[in-house]
N, C-alpha and C positions, 0 to 999 in steps of 0.2 A: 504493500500500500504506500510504503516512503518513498517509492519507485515511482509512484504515478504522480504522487503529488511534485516532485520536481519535473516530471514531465508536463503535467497540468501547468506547473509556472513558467518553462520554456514554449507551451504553442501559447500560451496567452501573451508573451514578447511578441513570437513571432507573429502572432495575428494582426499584430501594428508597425510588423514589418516587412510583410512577407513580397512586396512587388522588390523590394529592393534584392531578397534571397533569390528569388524565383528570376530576376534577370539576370544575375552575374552566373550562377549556377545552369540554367539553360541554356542560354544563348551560345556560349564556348561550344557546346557540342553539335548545338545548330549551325553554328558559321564552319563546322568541322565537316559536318552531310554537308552543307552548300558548295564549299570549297573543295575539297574532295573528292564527292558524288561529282558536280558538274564537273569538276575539272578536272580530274582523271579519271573520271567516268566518261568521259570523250575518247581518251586512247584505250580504255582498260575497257571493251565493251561486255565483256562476260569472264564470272571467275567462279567457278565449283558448281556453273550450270545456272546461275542468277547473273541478275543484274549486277553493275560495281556498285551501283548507288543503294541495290537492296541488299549487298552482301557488307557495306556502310552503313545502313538504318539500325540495324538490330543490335551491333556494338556503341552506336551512339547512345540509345537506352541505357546499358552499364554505363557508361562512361559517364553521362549526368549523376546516376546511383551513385557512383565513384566520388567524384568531387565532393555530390552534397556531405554524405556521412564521412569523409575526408578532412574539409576544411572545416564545417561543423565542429566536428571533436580534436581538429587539433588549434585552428587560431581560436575557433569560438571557447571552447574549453579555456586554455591559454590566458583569454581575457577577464572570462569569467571567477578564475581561479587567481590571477596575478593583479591582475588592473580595476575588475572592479568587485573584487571579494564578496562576489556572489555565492560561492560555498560556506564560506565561514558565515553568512546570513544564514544560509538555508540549517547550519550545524546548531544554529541558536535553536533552531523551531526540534519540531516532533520525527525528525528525520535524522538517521545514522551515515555516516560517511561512505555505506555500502550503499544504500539509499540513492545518494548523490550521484555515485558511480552508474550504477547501474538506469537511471533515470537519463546521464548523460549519452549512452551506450541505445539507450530506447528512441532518445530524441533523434542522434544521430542514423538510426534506422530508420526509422520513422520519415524523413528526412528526404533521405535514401530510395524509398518506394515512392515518397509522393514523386521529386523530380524524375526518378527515372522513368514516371506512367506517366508522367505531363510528356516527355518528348514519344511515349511509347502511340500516345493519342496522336501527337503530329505526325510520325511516319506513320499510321494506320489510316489519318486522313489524305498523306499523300499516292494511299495506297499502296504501300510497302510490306504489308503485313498480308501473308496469304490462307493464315489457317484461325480459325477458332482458338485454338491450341493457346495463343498468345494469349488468352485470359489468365493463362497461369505463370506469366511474367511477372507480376507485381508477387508474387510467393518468392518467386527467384530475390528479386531484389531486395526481399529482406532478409533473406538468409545470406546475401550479400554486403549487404548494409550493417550485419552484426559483425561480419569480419573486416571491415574497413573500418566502422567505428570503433572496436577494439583496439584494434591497431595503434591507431591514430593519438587513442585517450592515451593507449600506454607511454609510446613515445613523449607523447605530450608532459607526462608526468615525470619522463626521465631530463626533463633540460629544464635549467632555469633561465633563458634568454628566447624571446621569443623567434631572434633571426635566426636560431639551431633549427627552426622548422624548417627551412629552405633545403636543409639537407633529406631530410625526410620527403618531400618534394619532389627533389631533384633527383635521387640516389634511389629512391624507394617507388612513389608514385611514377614518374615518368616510365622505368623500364616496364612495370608493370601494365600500361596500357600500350607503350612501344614495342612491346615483343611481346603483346596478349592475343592478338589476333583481331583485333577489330579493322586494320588498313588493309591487311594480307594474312591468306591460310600460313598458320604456325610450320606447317610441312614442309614450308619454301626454306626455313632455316635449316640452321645445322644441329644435326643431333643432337648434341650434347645440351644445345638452348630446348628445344625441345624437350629436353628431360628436365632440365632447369624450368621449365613449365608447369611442370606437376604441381610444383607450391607457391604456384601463381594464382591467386583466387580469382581474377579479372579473367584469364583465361577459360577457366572452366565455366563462369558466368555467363563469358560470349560465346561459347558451344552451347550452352544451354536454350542461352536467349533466342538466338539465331535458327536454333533446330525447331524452337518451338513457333517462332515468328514466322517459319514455314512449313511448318506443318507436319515436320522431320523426326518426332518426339517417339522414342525406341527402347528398346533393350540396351542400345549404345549410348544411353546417354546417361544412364547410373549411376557407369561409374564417375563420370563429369558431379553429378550432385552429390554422390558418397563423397567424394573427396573434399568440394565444399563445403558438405556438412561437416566433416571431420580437424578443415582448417578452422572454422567457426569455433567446434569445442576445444581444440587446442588455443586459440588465441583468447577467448573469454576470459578465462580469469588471470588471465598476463596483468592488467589495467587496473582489477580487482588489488591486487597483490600491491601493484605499486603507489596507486593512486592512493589507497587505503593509509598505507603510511608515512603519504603525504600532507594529508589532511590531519591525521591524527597525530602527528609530529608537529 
């Protein structure tokens, strides 16, 4: 219940601020389909038997997921915990430091599903999406959204300067959407990245997302969610552990 009530207090923020969330968060992955799709969707006319522009849609979905529960839990976190000692209020009230965590971890998913079904609605309106199947995207995105928010909080707990985030960014996020497969099939790499893919959670999201966005949704795609699920339960209580002793130190 301590859980909900700090999520109750982060959408009542975000409800008076959400055009601001919803553009910076969106838009990046729209100008990503636009740019992209049209523009090497001119020479790249077909790749794995679709379109480039539709073999682009369905990794843009992650990719918004990505960001929100990303920069959520790590500058928004960050702020909230350094600049404007919004934890230490919420410690005063009926809520424990697990509470907090865990609240921050929910919001950040939460987050997560909504952007990445706002753009999942825009390539379905530009007709990107070819199967019913896609209604089981926004499930994907949360089971996504808890391992990016993990992540993120955890990190976030281990630096005391907010520009160390850059490195997490840059070092972390970037490879993981650069070598996840949403521009190009993973295939085209070399082995050894390929196998360095297995504990890429972006990756298996974008098989997911993609197979289901068209209709592809199998036996082969299992093991892409076992694995998900399994990075989720591994990285959960990484953030528990540290944040916990952040707070209460």
């Amino acid at each position: 219940m301590g859980a909900l009530r700090v999520l109750n207090r982060h959408l009542r923020v975000f409800s008076r601020t959400w055009q601001h969330n919803v553009m910076f968060t969106v838009i990046e992955p729209l100008l990503y389909l636009a740019a992209f799709g049209f523009g090497m969707g001119a020479f790249i006319q077909e790749i794995e038997g679709i379109s480039y522009l539709q073999f682009l849609a369905s990794g843009m979905v992650t990719l918004s997921a990505l960001y929100a529960a990303t920069f959520e839990c790590s500058y928004g976190t960050f702020i909230r915990l350094h600049h404007q000692k919004t934890f230490l209020a919420m410690l005063a009230g009926p809520v424990t430091a697990r509470d907090v965590i865990l609240g921050e971890i929910l919001y950040g998913t939460l987050k997560s599903t909504l952007f990445g079904t706002i753009i999942l609605a825009v390539i379905a309106a530009l007709g990107l999406i070819s199967s019913p199947q896609a209604l089981a995207i926004p499930l994907l995105l949360a089971l996504q959204g808890i391992v990016f928010a993990a992540l993120a909080l955890w990190y976030t707990a281990c630096i005391a300067n907010i520009d160390y985030l850059n490195y997490y960014i840059t070092l972390a996020i970037l490879p993981f959407f650069l070598f996840g497969g949403l521009f190009f099939p993973v295939g085209s790499l070399p082995a050894w990245v390929q196998t360095v893919n297995y504990i890429n959670p972006l990756y298996h999201s974008v098989e997911i997302c993609r197979a289901l966005a068209l209709g592809q949704a199998g036996a082969g795609l299992w093991p892409h969610v076992a694995l998900l699920a399994l990075l989720a339960a591994l990285v959960l209580p990484m953030p528990l552990r540290v944040m916990e002793k952040r707070l209460i130190n």
